[in-house]
C-alpha positions in Angstrom: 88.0 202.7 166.1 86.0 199.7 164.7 83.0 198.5 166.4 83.3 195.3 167.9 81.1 192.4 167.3 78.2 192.1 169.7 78.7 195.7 170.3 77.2 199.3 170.8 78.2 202.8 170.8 78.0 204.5 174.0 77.9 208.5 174.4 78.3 210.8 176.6 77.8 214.8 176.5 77.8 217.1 179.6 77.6 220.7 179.4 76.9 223.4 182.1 73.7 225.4 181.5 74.3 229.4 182.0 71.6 229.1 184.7 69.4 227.1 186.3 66.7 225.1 185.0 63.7 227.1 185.2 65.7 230.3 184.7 64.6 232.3 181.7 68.1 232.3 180.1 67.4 228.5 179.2 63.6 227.8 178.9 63.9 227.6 175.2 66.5 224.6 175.7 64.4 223.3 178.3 60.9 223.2 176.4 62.7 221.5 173.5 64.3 218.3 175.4 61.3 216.1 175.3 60.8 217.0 171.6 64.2 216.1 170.9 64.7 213.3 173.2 61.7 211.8 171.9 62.8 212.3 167.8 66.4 210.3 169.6 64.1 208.0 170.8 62.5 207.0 167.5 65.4 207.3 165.9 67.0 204.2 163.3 69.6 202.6 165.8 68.5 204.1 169.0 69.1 201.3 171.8 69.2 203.1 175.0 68.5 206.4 176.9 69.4 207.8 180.5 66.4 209.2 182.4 65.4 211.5 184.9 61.8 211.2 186.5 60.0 211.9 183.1 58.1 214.9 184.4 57.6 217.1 181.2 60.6 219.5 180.2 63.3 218.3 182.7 65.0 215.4 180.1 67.9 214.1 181.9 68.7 217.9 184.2 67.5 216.0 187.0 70.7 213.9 186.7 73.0 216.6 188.3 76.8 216.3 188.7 78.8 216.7 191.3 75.6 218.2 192.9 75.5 221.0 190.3 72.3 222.0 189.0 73.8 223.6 186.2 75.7 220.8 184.7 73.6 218.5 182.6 74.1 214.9 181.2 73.2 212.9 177.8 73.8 209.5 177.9 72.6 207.0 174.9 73.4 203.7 173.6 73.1 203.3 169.7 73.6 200.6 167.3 76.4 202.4 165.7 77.8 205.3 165.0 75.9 206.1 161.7 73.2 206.0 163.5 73.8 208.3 165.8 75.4 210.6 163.3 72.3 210.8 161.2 70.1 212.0 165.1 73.4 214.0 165.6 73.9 216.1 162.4 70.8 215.2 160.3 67.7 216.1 162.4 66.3 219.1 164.2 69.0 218.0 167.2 71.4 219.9 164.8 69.8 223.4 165.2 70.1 222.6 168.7 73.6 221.9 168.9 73.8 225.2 166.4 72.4 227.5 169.3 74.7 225.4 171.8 76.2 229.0 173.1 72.9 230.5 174.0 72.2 228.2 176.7 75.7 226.6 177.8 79.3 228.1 179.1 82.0 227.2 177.0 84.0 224.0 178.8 87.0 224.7 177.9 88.0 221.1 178.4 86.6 217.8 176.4 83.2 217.2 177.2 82.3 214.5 175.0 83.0 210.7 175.1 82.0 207.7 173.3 83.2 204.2 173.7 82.0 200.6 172.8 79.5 199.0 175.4 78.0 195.2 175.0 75.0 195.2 173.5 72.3 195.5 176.3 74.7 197.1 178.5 73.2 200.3 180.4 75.6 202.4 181.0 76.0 204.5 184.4 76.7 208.2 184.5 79.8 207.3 186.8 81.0 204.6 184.2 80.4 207.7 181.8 82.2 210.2 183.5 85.3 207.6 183.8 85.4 207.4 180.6 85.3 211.0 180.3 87.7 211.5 182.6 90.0 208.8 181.0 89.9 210.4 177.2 91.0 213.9 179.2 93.7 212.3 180.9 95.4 209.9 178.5 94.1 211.1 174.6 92.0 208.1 172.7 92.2 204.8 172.7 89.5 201.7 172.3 88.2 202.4 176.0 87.5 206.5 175.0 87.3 208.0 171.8 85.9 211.1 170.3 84.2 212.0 166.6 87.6 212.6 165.1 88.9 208.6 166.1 85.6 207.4 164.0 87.0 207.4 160.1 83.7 206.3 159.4 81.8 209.1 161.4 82.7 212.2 158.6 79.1 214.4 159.0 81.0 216.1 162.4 83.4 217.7 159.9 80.7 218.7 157.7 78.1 220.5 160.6 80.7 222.8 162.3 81.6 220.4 165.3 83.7 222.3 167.6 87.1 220.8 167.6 86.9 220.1 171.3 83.8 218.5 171.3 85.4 216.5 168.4 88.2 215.2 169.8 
């Protein structure tokens, strides 16, 4: 997929904690998402960042869906997608993603979607999910893509993606 002119990358990544926030099982997760957020944040090629209320140590958990406290949100906006490779696969979000199984069930389905957004477009979490819900149901296409529909994304391949996420 080639990034159109006057365009950004939009992302989306949901996963289901394996308790609730505030539960034990996941403080470690929790206590890191401002630190990580933040390193997005100043970041080469960040653009944009869903939010929750900005109390410490929540990140975007506030942002339930489909009323479950469990299942979490990220949704960015970047410049492209080497920047958001490098915050992906070249920072501490990386050792994150590494320990992924500590703190989240295992989908089972796709649970990742990017697509092209106009530059200082916001995205919602219910254009998100569409999207999600659209790469599920029909594979890839210019609307919904995944890592492996980027031939110039290549550090996924390299940093033990999991082949659904990938997709």
């Amino acid at each position: 997929m080639k990034q159109p002119a006057g365009y950004h990358l939009a992302e989306l990544n949901i996963g289901r904690l394996v308790a609730e926030p505030g539960d034990p099982r996941v403080e470690a997760f929790m206590k890191a998402l401002d630190a990580v957020n933040g390193l997005g944040k100043r970041s080469d090629g960040f653009v944009w960042m869903m939010e929750g209320s900005g109390e410490p140590g929540k990140g975007n958990t506030e942002t339930k869906i489909a009323g479950d406290a469990q299942f979490v949100s990220n949704l960015t906006v970047w410049e492209d997608v080497a920047s958001l490779e490098q915050f992906v696969w070249n920072t501490v979000h990386r050792a994150f993603y590494e320990r992924r199984a500590e703190w989240f069930e295992v989908l089972g389905e796709q649970h990742f979607v990017m697509w092209w957004v106009p530059a200082g477009h916001q995205p919602t979490l219910d254009e998100a999910l569409e999207r999600l819900d659209e790469l599920r149901d029909n594979g890839a296409s210019e609307r919904a893509f995944g890592w492996k529909d980027l031939p110039q994304a290549t550090l996924w391949k390299m940093r033990n993606c999991a082949q659904v996420a990938a997709q």
